[in-house]
C-alpha positions in Angstrom: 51.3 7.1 103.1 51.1 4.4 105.8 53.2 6.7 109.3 52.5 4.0 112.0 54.7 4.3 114.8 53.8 5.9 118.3 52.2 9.6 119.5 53.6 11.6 122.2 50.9 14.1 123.4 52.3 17.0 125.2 49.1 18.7 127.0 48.4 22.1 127.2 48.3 24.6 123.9 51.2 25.4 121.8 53.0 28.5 122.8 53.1 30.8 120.2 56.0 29.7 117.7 55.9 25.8 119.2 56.1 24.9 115.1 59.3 27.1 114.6 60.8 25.9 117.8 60.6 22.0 117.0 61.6 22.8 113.0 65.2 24.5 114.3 65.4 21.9 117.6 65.5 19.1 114.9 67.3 21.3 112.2 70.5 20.4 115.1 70.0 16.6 115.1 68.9 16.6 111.1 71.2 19.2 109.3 69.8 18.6 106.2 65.6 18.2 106.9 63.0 19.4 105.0 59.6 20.1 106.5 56.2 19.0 104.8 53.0 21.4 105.1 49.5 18.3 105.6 48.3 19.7 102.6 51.3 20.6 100.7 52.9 17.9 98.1 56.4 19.1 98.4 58.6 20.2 100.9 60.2 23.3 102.1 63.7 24.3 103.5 63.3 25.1 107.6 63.7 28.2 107.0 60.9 29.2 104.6 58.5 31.3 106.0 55.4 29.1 105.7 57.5 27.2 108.1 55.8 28.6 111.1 52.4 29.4 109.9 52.3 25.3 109.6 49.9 23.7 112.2 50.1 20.0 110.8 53.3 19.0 109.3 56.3 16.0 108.5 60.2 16.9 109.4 62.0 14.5 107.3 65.6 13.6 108.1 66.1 14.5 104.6 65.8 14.5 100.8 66.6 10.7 100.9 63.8 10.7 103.8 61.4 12.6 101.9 62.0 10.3 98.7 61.4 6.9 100.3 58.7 8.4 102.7 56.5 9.6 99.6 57.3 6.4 97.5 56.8 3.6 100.3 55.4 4.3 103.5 56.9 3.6 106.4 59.6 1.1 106.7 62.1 -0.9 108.5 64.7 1.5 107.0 63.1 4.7 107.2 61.0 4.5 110.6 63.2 6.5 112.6 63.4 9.7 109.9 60.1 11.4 109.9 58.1 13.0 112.9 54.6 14.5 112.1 54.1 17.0 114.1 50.3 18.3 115.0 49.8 21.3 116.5 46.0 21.4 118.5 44.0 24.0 120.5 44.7 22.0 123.5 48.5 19.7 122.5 51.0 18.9 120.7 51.4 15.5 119.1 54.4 14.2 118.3 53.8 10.7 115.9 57.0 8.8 115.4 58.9 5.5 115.4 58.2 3.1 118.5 61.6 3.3 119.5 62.7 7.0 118.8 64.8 8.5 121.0 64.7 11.7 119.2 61.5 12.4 119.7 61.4 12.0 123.6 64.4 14.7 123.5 62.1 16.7 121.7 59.5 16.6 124.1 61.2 17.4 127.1 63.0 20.5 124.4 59.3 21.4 124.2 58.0 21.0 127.6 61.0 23.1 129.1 60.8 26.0 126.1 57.1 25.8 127.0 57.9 27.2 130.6 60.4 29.3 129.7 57.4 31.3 127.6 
């Protein structure tokens, strides 16, 4: 799967349930997302449990999302309906379209839950 797009690093190690956090900040933009384990091949409902044991994983927008993402890559109609999300020892990477505005929400939603742990 081609992602493309643009990475937001936010320095500084994930505080402990950083995954969960950014799967239920999106859940209230994305109602109806469905979250992708790296390694998995299918995705799972926010609220499964393997949900925050995840350190590399895709939030699709939706089941449409999921579809097209897994069938064609990135494209012009789907760029702005996936963020990968990498969690490291020392950041968190946020890899999603150029001109998401989504995903700079997200990163100050992290960086503020970050000092409120």
């Amino acid at each position: 799967m081609t992602i493309g797009g643009s990475d937001t690093v936010i320095d500084g190690a994930p505080a402990l349930g950083e995954g969960r956090f950014i799967v239920t900040w999106l859940k209230s933009k994305w109602p109806a997302l469905l979250v992708e384990d790296v390694d998995a091949d299918a995705p799972v409902a926010h609220d499964a449990p393997s949900v925050g044991q995840m350190a590399e994983f895709f939030v699709y927008e939706s089941r449409k999302a999921f579809e097209t993402w897994t069938a064609s890559g990135r494209t012009d109609q789907n760029d702005d309906s996936m963020i990968h999300v990498l969690l490291g020892d020392t950041s968190t990477t946020l890899v999603h379209s150029r001109a998401s505005t989504l995903a700079k929400s997200l990163r100050d939603a992290i960086v503020a839950w970050r000092t409120f742990w």
